[in-house]
C-alpha positions in Angstrom: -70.5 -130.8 -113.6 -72.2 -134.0 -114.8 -73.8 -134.3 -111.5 -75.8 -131.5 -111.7 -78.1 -132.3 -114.9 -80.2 -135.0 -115.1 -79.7 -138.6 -117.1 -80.8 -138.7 -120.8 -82.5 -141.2 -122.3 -79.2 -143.0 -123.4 -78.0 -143.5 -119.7 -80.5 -146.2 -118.7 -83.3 -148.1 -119.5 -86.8 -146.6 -120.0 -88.4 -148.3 -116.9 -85.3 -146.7 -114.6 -87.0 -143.0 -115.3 -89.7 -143.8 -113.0 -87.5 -142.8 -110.3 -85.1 -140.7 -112.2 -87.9 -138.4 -113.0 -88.9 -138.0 -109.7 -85.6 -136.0 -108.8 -86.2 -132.8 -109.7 -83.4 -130.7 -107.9 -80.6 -130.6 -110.4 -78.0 -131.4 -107.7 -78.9 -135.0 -106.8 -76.3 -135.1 -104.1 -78.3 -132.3 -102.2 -81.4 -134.2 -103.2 -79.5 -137.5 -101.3 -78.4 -135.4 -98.2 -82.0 -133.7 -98.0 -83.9 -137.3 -98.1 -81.5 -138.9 -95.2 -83.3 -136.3 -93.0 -86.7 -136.3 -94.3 -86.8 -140.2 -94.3 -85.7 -140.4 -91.0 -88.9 -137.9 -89.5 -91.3 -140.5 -91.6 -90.0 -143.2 -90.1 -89.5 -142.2 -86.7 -92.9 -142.1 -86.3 -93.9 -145.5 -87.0 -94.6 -147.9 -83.9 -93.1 -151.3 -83.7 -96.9 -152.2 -84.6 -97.0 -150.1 -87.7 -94.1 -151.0 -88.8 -95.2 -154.8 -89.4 -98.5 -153.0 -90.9 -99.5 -154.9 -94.7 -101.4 -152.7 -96.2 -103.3 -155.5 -98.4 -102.8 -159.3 -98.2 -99.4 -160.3 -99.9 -97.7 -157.1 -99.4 -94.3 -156.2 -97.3 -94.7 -154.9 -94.8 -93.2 -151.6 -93.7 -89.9 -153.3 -92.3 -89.7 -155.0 -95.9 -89.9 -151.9 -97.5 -87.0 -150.6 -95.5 -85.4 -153.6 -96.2 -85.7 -153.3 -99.9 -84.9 -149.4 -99.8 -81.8 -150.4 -98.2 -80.7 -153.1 -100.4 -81.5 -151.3 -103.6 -79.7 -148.7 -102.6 -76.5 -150.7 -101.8 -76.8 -152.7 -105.1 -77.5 -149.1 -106.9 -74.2 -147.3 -105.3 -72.3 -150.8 -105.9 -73.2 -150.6 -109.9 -71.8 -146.5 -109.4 -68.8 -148.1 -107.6 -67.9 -150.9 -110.4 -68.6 -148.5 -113.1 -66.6 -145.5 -112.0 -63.8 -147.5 -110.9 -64.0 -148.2 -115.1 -64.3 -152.2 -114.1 -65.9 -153.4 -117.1 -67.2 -156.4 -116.6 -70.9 -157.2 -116.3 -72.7 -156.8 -113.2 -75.6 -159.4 -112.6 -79.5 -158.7 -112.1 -80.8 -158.7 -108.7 -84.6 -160.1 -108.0 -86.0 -158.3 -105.0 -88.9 -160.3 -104.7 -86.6 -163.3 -104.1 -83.9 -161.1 -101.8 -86.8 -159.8 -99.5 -88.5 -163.1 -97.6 -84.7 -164.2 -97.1 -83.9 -161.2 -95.3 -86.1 -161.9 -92.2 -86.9 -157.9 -91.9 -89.8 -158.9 -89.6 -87.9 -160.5 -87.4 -85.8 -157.2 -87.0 -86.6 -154.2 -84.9 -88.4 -151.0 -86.9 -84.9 -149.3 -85.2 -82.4 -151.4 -87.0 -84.0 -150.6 -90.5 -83.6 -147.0 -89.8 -80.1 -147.4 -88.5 -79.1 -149.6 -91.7 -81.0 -146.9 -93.7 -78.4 -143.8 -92.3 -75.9 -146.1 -92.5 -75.8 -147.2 -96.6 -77.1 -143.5 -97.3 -74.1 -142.3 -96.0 -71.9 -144.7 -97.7 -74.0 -143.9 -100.8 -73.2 -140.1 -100.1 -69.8 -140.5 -99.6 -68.9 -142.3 -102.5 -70.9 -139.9 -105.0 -69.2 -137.1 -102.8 -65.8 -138.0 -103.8 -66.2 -139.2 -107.7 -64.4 -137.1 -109.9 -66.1 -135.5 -112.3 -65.7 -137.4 -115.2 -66.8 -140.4 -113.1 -70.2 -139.8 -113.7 -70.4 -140.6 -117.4 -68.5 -143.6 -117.5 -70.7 -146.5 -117.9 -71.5 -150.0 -117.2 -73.8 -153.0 -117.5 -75.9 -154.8 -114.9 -78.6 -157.0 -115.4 -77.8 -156.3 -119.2 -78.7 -152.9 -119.1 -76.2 -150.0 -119.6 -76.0 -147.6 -117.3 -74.0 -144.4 -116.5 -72.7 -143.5 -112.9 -75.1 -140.5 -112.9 -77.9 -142.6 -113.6 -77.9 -144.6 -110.9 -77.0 -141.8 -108.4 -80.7 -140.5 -109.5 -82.1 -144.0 -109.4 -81.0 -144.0 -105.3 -82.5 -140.9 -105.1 -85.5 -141.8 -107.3 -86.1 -145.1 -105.7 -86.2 -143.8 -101.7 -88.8 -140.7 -103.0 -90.9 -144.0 -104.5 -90.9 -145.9 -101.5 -91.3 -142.7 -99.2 -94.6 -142.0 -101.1 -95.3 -145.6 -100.3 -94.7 -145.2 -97.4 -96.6 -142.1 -97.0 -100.1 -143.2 -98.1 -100.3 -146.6 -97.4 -98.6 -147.5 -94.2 -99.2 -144.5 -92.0 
C-alpha cells in the first residue's frame, strides 16, 4: 500500500520534506488519527489569555497559528482531493502570510480554533481513508510544484507536528 511508505524525493519539492520527514510512523493515516487527539490535550490547556500570547513582536499569535494549521491543512487535503480525483489542471499557490491578518483569528474564541481544527482533521481523515490505492501516486501541480497524493497526506501530518512543536516551546 502506497500509504504506508514514505514520499521520495520525486513526490514534492525539497522544502516540503521539512514536514514530511517529521512523520515517522509508516502509516501516516494512524499518524493523522493519533495527532487529532494529541493536539487537542495541547490545546485544551491554553487560556483565552494564552491563546492571544506573541511570543516576540510580529508574530501570530496562538489563535493564528491555529488558524494557519487549519487552513493549510484544508488547502493540503484539497490538492489530495484535485489530484486523486485525476483533475489535471493546475492548482494555484497560496500565501499564508497574506491569508492570516484577513482571517480575524483574534477576534475568535481559542474554542472555535479547536472545533474547526477536529473538524477539517476529520474531513482530511476521511478523504485519505477512502482513496483507493492507486490514488496515492497520482499526481498534480500547485503553486508549480508537482506533487503526489501521498505527499501531501504527510505534508498535513508534517505540518500540524511543526506547528505543535511551536506550539510547544513558545506559547505555553
Amino acid at each position: 500500500m502506497p500509504r504506508l511508505s514514505a514520499p521520495d524525493r520525486t513526490e514534492a519539492a525539497d522544502y516540503y520534506f521539512t514536514y514530511i520527514d517529521r512523520v515517522v510512523d509508516k502509516d501516516v493515516l494512524a499518524v493523522l488519527e493519533a495527532q487529532l487527539d494529541d493536539t487537542l490535550a495541547l490545546v485544551d490547556d491554553f487560556s483565552e489569555a494564552q491563546s492571544l500570547h506573541r511570543y516576540a513582536p510580529g508574530k501570530w499569535s496562538a489563535r493564528e497559528v491555529m488558524c494557519h494549521v487549519n487552513d493549510t491543512e484544508r488547502l493540503f487535503a484539497f490538492r489530495a482531493f484535485w489530484f486523486a480525483r485525476g483533475l489535471d489542471s493546475s492548482l494555484p499557490s497560496f500565501d499564508q502570510d497574506a491569508a492570516v491578518p484577513m482571517a480575524g483569528a483574534d477576534a475568535r474564541s481559542w474554542a472555535s480554533h479547536i472545533e474547526e481544527f477536529q473538524a477539517v482533521r476529520a474531513a482530511s481523515l476521511t478523504l485519505f481513508r477512502d482513496l483507493p490505492d492507486d490514488a496515492w501516486m497520482r499526481r498534480g501541480v500547485a503553486s508549480g510544484i508537482p506533487f503526489t497524493v501521498r505527499a501531501l497526506a504527510y505534508i498535513c501530518a508534517g505540518h500540524v507536528a511543526h506547528h505543535v512543536g511551536v506550539l510547544k516551546d513558545r506559547y505555553r
